[in-house]
C-alpha positions in Angstrom: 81.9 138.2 86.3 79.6 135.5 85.5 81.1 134.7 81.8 84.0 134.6 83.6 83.4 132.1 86.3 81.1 129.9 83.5 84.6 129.8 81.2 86.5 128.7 84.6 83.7 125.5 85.2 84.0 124.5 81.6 87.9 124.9 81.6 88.0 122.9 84.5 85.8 120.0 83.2 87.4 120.0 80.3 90.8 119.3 82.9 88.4 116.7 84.4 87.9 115.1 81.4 90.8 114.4 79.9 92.2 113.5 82.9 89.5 110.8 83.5 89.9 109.8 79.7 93.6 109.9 78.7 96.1 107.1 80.5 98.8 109.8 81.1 100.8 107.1 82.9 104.6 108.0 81.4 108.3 106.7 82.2 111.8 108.1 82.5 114.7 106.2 82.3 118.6 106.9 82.9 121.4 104.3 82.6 125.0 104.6 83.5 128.3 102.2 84.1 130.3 103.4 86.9 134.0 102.4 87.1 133.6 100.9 91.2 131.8 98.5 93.1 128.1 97.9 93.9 129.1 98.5 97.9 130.8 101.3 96.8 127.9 103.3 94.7 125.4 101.5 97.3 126.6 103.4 100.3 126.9 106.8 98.5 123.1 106.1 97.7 122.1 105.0 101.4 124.1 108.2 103.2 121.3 111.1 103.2 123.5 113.6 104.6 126.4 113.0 102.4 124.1 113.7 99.5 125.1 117.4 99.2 128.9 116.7 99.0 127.8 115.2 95.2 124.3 115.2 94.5 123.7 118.3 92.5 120.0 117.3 91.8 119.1 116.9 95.2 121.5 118.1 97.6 119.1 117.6 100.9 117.9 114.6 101.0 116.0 114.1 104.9 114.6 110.7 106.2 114.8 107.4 107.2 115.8 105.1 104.6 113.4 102.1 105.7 110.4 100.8 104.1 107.3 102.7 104.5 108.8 105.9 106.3 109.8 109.0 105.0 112.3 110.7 103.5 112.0 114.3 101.9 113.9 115.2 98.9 114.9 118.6 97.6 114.8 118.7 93.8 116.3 121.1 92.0 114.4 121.6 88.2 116.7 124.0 86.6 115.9 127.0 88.3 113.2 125.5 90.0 113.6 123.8 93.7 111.0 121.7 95.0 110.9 119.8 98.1 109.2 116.4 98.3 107.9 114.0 100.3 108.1 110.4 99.3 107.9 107.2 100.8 110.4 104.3 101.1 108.3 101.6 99.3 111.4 99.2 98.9 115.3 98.4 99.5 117.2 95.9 99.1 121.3 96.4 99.7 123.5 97.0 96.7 120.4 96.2 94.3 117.6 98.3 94.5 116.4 101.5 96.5 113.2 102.6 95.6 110.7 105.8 97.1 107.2 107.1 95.8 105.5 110.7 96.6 103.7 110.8 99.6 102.5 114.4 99.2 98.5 115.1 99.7 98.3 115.4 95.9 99.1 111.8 95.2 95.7 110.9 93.9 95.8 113.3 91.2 99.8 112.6 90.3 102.4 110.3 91.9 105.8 109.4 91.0 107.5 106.2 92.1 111.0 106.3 91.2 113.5 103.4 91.8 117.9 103.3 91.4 118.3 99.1 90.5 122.1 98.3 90.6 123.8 95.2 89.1 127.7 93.9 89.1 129.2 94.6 85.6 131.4 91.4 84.4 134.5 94.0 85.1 133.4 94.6 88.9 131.9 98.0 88.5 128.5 98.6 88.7 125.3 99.6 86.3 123.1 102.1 87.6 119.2 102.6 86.1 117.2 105.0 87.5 113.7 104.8 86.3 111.1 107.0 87.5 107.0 106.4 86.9 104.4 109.0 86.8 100.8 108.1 86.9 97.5 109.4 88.2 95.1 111.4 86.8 97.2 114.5 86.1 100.4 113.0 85.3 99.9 114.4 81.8 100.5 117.6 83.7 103.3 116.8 85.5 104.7 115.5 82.0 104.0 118.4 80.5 105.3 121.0 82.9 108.1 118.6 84.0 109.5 116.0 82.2 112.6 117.4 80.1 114.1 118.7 83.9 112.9 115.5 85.5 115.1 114.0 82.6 118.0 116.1 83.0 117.9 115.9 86.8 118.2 112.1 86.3 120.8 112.3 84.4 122.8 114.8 86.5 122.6 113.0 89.8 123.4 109.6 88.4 126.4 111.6 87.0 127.1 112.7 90.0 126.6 109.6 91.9 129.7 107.5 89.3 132.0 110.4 89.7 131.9 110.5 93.3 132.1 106.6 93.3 134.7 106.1 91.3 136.9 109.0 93.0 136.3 106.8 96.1 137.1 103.5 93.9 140.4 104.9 92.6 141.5 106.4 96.4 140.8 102.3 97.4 143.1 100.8 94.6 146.3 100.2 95.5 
């Protein structure tokens, strides 16, 4: 019992350790043109409830979308669902809405993870969706993480131009 519990001190300052030494800071980053309008894409983004009639990464999506309060996501990783609790840290209309985690872990590993939107020279829109990881244990996070975090990405901003441009093709004449 002892060797035991002396391999689960050094495990853990080993954990410590590289935590404290490593910058385990990392970035996603998804990018996609959508055939309709900033407005358009910008009020898909700003409706939480209508989030699970196309958001197959997060279907739920809970809150108030103001700065500083919060909103709780549902994520699903693959087979994995999390929920999450994040913060509104910015918005500003058909440009940028942006949210960090706000759960009691955040010390150790936090996400901030913004959707910027710009007006394509044809009138449609680019979406990126950038998330950031830091903290002592984003290494961690990376590790256990990223390639769903990067598929999830991926799928909702997907999701998010089919949806819009099925509206923007219902508004053309």
């Amino acid at each position: 019992m002892l060797l035991w519990l002396k391999g689960l001190i050094s495990l853990l300052a080993a954990v410590i350790a590289l935590s404290v030494l490593v910058d385990s800071d990392w970035e996603v980053q998804h990018r996609v043109d959508i055939d309709a309008s900033p407005d358009i894409v910008w009020q898909l983004l700003i409706d939480l409830p209508g989030y699970a009639q196309w958001n197959r990464y997060s279907p739920s999506v809970e809150g108030n979308l103001a700065v500083g309060e919060v909103v709780w996501v549902e994520a699903h990783l693959d087979n994995e669902v999390r929920r999450v609790q994040n913060y509104v840290l910015s918005i500003e209309p058909q440009r940028e809405l942006c949210w960090g985690s706000a759960d009691w872990y955040g010390f150790l590993a936090n996400g901030i993870r913004c959707r910027w939107l710009s007006k394509t020279a044809g009138g449609g829109t680019e979406l990126i969706h950038h998330e950031v990881m830091q903290g002592p244990l984003a290494w961690l996070i990376e590790y256990l993480y990223r390639p769903r975090i990067e598929r999830g990405l991926a799928l909702v901003d997907n999701s998010l131009a089919t949806q819009a441009e099925k509206i923007a093709a219902q508004s053309r004449p």
